[in-house]
Every structure is written in structure tokens, then in C-alpha cells.
C-alpha positions as YAML, in Angstrom:
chain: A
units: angstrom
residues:
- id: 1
  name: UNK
  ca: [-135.22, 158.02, 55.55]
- id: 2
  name: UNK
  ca: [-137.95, 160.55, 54.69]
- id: 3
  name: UNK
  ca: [-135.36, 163.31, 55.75]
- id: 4
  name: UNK
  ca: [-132.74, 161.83, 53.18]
- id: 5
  name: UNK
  ca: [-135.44, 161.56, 50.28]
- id: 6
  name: UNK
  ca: [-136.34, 165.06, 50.75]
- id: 7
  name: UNK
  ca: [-132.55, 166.06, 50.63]
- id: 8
  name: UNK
  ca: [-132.10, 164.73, 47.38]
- id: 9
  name: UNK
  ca: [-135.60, 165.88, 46.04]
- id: 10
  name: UNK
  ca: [-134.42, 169.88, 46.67]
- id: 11
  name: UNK
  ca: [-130.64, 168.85, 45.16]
- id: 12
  name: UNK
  ca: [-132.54, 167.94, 42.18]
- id: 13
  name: UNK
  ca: [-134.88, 170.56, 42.39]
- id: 14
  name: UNK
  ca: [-131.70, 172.95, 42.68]
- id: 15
  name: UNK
  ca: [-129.74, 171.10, 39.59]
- id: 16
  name: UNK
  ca: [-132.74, 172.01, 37.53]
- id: 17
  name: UNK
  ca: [-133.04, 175.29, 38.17]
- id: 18
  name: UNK
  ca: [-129.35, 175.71, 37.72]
- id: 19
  name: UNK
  ca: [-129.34, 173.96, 34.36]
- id: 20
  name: UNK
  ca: [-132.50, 176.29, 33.31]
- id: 21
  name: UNK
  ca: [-130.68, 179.13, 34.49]
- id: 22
  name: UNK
  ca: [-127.49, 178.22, 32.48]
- id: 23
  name: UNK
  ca: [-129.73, 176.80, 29.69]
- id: 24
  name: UNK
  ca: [-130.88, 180.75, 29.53]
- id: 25
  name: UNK
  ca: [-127.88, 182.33, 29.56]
- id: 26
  name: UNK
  ca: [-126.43, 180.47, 26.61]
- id: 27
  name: UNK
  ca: [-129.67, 181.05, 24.72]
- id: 28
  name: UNK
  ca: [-129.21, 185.00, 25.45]
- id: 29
  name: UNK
  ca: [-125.23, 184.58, 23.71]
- id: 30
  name: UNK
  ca: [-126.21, 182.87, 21.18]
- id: 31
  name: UNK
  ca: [-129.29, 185.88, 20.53]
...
């Protein structure tokens, strides 16, 4: 079970910094 929660804790943890990272680029077109 702890295995699973810690799966999903670095998916989110990846999501976010993919959002950020997208989040930056469109702020950099939009500049």
C-alpha cells in the first residue's frame, strides 16, 4: 500500500512540474 501511495505522490509530483513547465512556456509566447 505504501508502495502504491508513493506511486501516485511522484505522478503528481511529475503532473506539476509538467504543468509549471507548460505554464512557462505559454507565459514566454505570450512575452
Amino acid at each position: 500500500a505504501a508502495t502504491k501511495e508513493r506511486l501516485e505522490k511522484e505522478i503528481k509530483n511529475a503532473q506539476a512540474r509538467f504543468d509549471e513547465e507548460v505554464g512557462n512556456r505559454v507565459k514566454a509566447k505570450e512575452n
